[in-house]
C-alpha positions as CSV (number, residue, x, y, z in Angstrom):
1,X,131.2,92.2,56.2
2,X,131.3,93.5,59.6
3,X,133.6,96.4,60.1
4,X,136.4,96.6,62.5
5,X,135.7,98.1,65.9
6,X,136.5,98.0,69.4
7,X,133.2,98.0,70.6
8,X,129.3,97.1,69.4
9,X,128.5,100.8,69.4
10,X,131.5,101.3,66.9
11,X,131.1,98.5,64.6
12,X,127.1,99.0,63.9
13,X,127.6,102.9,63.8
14,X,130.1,101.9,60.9
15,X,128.1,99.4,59.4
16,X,126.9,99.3,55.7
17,X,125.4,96.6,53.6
18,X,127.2,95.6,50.5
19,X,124.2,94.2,48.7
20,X,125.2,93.9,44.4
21,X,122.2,93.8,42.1
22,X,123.7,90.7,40.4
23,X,124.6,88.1,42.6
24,X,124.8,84.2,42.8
25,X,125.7,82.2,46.0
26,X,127.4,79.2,44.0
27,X,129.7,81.4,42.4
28,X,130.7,83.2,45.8
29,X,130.8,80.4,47.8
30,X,133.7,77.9,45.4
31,X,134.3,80.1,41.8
32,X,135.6,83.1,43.6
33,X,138.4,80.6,45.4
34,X,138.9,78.4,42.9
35,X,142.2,80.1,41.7
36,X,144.6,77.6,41.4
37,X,146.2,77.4,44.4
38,X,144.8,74.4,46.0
39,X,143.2,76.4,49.2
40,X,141.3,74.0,51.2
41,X,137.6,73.9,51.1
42,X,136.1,70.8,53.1
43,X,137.9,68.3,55.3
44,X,135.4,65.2,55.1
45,X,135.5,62.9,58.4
46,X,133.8,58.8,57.7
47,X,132.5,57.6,60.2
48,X,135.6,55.0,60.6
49,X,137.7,58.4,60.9
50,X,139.5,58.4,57.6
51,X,139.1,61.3,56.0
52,X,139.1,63.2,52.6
53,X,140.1,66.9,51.8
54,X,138.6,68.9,48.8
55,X,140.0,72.2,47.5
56,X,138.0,74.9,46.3
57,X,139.1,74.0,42.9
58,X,138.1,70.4,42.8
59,X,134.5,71.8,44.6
60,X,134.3,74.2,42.0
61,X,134.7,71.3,38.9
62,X,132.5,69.2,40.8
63,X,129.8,71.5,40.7
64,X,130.4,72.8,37.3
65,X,130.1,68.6,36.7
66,X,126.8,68.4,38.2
67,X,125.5,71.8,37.3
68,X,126.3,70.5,33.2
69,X,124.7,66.9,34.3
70,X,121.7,68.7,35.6
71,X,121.4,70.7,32.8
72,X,121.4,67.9,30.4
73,X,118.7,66.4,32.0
74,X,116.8,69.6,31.2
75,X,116.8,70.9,34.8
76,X,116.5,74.7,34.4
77,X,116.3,78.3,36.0
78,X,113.3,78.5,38.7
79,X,112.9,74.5,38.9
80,X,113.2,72.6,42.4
81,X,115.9,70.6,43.2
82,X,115.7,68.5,46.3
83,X,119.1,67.6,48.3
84,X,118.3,64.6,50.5
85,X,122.0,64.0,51.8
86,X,123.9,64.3,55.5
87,X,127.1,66.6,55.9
88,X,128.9,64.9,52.8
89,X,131.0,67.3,49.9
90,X,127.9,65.7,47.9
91,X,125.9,67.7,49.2
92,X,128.0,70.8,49.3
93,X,128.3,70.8,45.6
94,X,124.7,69.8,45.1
95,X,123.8,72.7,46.6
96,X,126.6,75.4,45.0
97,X,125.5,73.3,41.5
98,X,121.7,74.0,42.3
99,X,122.2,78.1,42.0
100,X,124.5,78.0,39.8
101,X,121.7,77.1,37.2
102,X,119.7,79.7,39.2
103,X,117.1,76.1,40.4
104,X,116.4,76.3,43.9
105,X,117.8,73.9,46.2
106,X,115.2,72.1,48.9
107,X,117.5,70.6,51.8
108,X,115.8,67.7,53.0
109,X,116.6,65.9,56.5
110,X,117.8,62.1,56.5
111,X,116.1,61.3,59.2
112,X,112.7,62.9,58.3
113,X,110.0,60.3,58.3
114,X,108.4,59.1,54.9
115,X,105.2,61.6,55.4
116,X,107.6,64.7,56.3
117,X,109.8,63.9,52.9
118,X,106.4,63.0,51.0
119,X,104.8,66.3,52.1
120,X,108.0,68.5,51.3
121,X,109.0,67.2,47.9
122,X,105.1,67.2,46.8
123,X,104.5,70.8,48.7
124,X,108.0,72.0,46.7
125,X,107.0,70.7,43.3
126,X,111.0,69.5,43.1
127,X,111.2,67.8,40.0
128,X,114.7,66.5,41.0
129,X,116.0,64.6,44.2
130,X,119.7,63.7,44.9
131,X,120.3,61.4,47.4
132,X,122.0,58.3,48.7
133,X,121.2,54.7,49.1
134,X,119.8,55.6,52.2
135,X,117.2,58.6,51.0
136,X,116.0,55.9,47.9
137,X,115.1,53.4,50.7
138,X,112.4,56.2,51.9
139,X,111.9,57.5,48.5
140,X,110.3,54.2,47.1
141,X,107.6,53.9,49.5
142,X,105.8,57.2,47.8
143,X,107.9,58.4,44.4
144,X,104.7,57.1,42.3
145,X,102.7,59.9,44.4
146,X,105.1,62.8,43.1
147,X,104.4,63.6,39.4
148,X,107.1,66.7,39.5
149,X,109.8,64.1,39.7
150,X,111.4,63.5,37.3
151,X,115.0,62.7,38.1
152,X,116.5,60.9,40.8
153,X,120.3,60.6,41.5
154,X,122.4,58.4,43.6
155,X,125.5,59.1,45.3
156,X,125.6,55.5,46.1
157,X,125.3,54.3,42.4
158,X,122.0,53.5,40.2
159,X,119.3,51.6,41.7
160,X,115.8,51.9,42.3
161,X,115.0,54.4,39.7
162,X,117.6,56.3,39.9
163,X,121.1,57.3,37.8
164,X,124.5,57.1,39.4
165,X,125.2,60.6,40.4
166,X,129.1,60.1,40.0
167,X,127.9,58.5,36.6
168,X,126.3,61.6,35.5
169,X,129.0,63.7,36.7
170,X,132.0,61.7,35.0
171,X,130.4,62.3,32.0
172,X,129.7,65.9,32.4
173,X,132.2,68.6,31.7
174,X,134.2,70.5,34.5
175,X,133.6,74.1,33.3
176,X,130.4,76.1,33.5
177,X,128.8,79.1,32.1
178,X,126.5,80.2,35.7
179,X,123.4,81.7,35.5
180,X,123.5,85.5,35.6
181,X,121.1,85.8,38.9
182,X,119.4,88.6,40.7
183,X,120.3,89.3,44.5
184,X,116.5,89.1,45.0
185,X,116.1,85.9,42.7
186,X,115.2,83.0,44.4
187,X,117.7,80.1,45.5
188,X,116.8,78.1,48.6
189,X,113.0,76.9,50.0
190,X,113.7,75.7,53.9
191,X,110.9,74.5,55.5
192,X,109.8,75.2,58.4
193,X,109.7,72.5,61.7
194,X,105.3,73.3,61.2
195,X,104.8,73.3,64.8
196,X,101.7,75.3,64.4
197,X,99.9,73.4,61.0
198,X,101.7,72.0,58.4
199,X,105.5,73.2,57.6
200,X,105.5,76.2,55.5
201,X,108.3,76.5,53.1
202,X,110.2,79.9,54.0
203,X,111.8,80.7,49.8
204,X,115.3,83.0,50.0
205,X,117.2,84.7,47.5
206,X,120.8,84.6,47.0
207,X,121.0,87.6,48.9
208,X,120.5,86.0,52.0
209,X,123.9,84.8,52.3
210,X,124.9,87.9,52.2
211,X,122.4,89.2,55.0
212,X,123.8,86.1,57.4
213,X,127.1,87.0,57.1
214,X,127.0,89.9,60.0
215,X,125.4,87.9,62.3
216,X,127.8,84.6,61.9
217,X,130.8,86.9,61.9
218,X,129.5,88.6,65.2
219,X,129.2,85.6,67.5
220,X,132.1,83.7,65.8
221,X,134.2,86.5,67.1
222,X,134.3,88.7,64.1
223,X,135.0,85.8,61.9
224,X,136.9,85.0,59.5
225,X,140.9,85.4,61.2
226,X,143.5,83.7,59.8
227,X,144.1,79.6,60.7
228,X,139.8,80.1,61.2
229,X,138.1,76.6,60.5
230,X,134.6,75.9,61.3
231,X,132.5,72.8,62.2
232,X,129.0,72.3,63.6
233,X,126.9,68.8,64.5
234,X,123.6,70.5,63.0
235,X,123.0,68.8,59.5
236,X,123.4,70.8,56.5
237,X,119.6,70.6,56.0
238,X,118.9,72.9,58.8
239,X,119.1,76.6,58.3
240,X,121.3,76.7,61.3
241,X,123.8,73.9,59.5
242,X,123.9,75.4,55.9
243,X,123.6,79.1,56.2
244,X,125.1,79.4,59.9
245,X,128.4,77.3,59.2
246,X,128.4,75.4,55.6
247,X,127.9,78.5,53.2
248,X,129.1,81.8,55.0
249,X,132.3,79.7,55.6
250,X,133.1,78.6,52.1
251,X,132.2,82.5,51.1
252,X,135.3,83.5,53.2
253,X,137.0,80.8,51.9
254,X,137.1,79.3,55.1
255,X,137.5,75.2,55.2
256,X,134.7,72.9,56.8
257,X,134.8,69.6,58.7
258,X,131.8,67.6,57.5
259,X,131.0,64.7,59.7
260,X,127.7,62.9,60.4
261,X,127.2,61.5,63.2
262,X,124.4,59.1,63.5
263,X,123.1,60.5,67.3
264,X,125.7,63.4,69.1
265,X,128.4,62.0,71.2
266,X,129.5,64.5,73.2
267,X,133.1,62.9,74.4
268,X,134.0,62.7,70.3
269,X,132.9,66.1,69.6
270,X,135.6,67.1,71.8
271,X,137.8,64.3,70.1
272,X,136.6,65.8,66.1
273,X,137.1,69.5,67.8
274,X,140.4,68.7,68.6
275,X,141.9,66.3,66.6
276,X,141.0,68.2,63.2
277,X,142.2,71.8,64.6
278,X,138.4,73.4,64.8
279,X,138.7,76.9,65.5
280,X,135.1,77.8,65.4
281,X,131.7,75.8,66.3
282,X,127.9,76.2,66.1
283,X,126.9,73.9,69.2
284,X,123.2,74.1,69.6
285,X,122.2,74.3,73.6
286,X,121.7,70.4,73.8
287,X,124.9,69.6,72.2
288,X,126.5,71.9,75.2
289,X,124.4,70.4,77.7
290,X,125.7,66.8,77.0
291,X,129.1,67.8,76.3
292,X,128.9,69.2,80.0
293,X,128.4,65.8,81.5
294,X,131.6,64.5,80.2
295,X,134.2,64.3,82.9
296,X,137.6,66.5,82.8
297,X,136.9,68.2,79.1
298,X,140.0,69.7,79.4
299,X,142.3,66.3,78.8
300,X,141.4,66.2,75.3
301,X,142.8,70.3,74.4
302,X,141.3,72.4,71.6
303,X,142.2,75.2,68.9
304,X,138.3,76.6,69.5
305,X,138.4,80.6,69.5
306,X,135.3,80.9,69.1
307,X,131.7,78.4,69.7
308,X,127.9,80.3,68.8
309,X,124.8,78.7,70.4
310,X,121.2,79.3,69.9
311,X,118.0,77.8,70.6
312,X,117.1,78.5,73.6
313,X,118.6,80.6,76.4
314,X,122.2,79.1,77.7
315,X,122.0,80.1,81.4
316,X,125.0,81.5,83.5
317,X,125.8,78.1,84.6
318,X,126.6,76.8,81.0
319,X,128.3,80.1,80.0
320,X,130.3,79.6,83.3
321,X,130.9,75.9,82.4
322,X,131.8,77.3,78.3
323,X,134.4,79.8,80.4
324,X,136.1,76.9,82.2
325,X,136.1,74.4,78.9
326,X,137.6,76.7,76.5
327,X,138.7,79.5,78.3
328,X,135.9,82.0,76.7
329,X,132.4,83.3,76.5
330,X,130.0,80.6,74.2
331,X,128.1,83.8,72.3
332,X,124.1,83.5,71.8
333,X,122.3,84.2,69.0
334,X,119.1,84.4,67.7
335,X,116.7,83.9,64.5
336,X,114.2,81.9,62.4
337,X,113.9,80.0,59.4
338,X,112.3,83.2,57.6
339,X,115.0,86.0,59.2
340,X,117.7,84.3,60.6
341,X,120.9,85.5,62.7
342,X,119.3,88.8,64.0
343,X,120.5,89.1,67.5
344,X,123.4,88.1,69.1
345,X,126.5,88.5,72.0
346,X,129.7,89.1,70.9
347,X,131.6,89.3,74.3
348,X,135.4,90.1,72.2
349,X,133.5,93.6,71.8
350,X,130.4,94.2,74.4
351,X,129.3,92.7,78.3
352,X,127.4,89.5,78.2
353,X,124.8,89.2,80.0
354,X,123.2,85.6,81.4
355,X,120.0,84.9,80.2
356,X,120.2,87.3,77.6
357,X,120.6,86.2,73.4
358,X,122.4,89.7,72.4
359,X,121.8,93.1,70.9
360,X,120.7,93.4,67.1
361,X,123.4,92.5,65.0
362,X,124.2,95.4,63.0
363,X,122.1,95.7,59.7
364,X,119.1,94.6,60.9
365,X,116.4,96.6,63.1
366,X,115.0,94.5,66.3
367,X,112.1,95.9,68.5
368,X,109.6,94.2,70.8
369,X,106.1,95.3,69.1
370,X,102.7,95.2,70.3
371,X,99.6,93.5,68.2
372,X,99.6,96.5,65.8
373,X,103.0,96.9,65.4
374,X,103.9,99.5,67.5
375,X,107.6,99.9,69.4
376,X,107.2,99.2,72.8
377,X,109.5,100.6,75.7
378,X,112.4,99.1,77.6
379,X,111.0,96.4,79.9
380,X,107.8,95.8,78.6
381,X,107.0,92.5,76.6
382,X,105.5,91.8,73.4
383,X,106.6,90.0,70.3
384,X,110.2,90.4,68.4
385,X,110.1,91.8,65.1
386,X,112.5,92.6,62.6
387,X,111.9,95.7,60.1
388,X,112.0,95.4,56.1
389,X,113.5,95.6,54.2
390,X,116.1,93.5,55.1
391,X,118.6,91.4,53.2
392,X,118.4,88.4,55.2
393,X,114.8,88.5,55.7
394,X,112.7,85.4,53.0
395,X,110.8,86.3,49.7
396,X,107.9,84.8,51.1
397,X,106.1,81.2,51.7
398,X,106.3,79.0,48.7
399,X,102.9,78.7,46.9
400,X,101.3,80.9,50.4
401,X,100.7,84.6,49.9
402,X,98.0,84.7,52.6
403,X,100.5,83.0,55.5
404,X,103.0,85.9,54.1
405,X,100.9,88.9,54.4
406,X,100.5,87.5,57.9
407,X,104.1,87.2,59.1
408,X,103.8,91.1,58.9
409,X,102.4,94.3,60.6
410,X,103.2,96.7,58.5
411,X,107.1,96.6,57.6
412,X,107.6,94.8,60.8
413,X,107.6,90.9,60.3
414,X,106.6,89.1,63.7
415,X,108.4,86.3,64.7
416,X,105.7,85.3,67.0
417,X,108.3,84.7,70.2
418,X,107.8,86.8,73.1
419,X,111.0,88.6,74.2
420,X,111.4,91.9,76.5
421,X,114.2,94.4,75.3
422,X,116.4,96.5,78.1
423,X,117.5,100.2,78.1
424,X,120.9,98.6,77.0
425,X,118.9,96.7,73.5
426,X,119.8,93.4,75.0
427,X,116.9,91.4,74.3
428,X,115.4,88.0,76.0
């Protein structure tokens, strides 16, 4: 989406959204690439290092499968569906099947606790769950206490109330007639982390793939380039895992490396990087700072052009470090669960600077604000907002109108993190 340019003043002065009235991020994340032609869509890694690769043709009949099992089952436009799975092609095309009906998907976290899960899938109303063995384990301790629920399938095979999800799918058919969805319909409820009160869930439209496409092409380099092939440790449930890496690369029809890993081991993330060809990576700041302890990085090689981070601020020590490693700048970027991938460095096309997360990523409007929303000057602080409308930016809470109206001072929602701006529009 971003334009071409030889520098940040030249690509945003450029810059234009491309926002459709009709849109549907199943579709143009597998249908639009599922021609014929075999082009590679996910490259699935066990954890005994065999692996599987899916074209976006078989991810597109998979999730035409499911999307037809689903709709059997009665599972319809506007209705919650919960996908309690790690970085498997599961839960790829449970997710591209979800908007294809036009349902909204609920990623759910594996290793959330039983109250976290409980609280999410009541809070959601999601009157389906697909999962594993693993998720049904957690599920059975409090399924009674969900009277939404309604359906519960298995990746693993039937068993404890639940159907066979490659049951249900073998039986379906492999074509599909997708819902004809709104940009502004809704697709996706991610929940907050509720470190202040309980977790809010923050609802997006389809649009919002759309809206976090400029800010994962602008610290990936200006993403996509040919041979490009992305991986990231962060689960799929995660904002930063499914909208950061998983979707915006499958728009492009860029491939995927899925691999869980059960706790981040930084000496085979260089191994995964470098065995499977991984040209671009979402490392959070704590992945980096482990993968810095391993001795002599360099012995293992990589075909990284490009690795984002964000999180927290990287440091000039661990940009130096990235410099060293992979022979250029780790970019830092910047966002929440409700407007994500705002800011960010892009050092192919403007001057890093340490401590620093970027300059808005064009499209979107950054400021540092005071209590009543007001713009303030170069070196003073206050809080970073981001001005509406914008495409990335959520519908609203799910079910919580008052914690909405909140999140904004007039058209400028508050992200409630402090940050000072320069004369440059760096911010920290």
């Amino acid at each position: 989406m971003l334009p071409p340019g030889a520098s940040y003043d030249e690509i945003r002065s450029a810059f234009r959204w491309r926002i459709p009235a009709r849109f549907n991020m199943g579709v143009a994340c597998c249908d639009a690439w599922a021609d014929g032609s075999g082009r590679l869509a996910l490259i699935h890694r066990r954890g005994d290092g065999s692996t599987d690769r899916m074209s976006f043709d078989e991810l597109a009949q998979r999730s035409n499968r499911l999307a037809n099992a689903l709709h059997a089952h009665g599972v319809a436009r506007g209705d919650r569906v919960a996908v309690l799975l790690p970085q498997v092609p599961e839960a790829a095309g449970a997710h591209l099947a979800t908007y294809k009906l036009g349902a909204i998907a609920v990623p759910l976290f594996q290793l959330f606790g039983e109250d976290a899960l409980e609280f999410r899938l009541r809070d959601s109303g999601a009157s389906v769950v697909i999962t594993d063995g693993t998720g049904l384990g957690k599920l059975a301790a409090f399924r009674a206490r969900l009277p939404a629920l309604r359906l519960v399938l298995s990746a693993d095979g039937p068993g404890d109330g639940a159907l066979s999800l490659p049951g249900e799918m073998a039986r379906a058919r492999d074509s599909f007639m997708p819902e004809d969805t709104a940009a502004d319909d809704p697709a996706l409820i991610i929940y907050t982390s509720g470190t202040t009160g309980s977790p809010k869930g923050a609802l997006h439209a389809h649009r919002t793939l759309l809206g976090h496409l400029p800010g994962v092409e602008m610290p990936q380099e200006l993403f996509p380039r040919p041979g490009d092939l992305f991986w990231t440790p962060a689960d799929w449930a995660w904002i930063g895992g499914l909208l950061d890496v998983l979707l915006p690369s499958l728009f492009h029809g860029v491939p995927v490396l899925a691999h869980r890993m059960a706790k981040f081991e930084p000496e085979l993330a260089f191994r995964i990087m470098a065995g499977h060809n991984v040209r671009n990576a979402f490392l959070p700041p704590t992945a980096l700072k482990m993968m810095r302890q391993v001795a002599a990085p360099q012995r293992f090689g990589h075909a990284l052009r490009s690795i984002g981070s964000g999180g927290e601020t990287l440091g000039e020590e661990l940009l130096d470090w990235g410099r060293a490693t992979f022979g250029f700048t780790i970019n830092e970027f910047y966002g929440q669960t409700e407007c994500n991938l705002v800011v960010s460095n892009c050092a192919g096309v403007m001057p890093v600077k340490p401590g620093s997360m970027g300059r808005a990523v064009p499209g979107h409007e950054v400021a540092i604000v005071a209590e009543q929303g007001t713009v303030l000057a170069p070196g003073e602080a206050g809080t970073i907002a981001i001005k509406r409308p914008d495409p990335v930016m959520f519908l609203g809470y799910w079910n919580q109108p008052d914690a909405t109206a909140k999140k904004f001072v007039g058209d400028w929602l508050l992200t409630g993190d402090q940050g000072v701006a320069d004369e440059d529009g760096y911010l920290r």
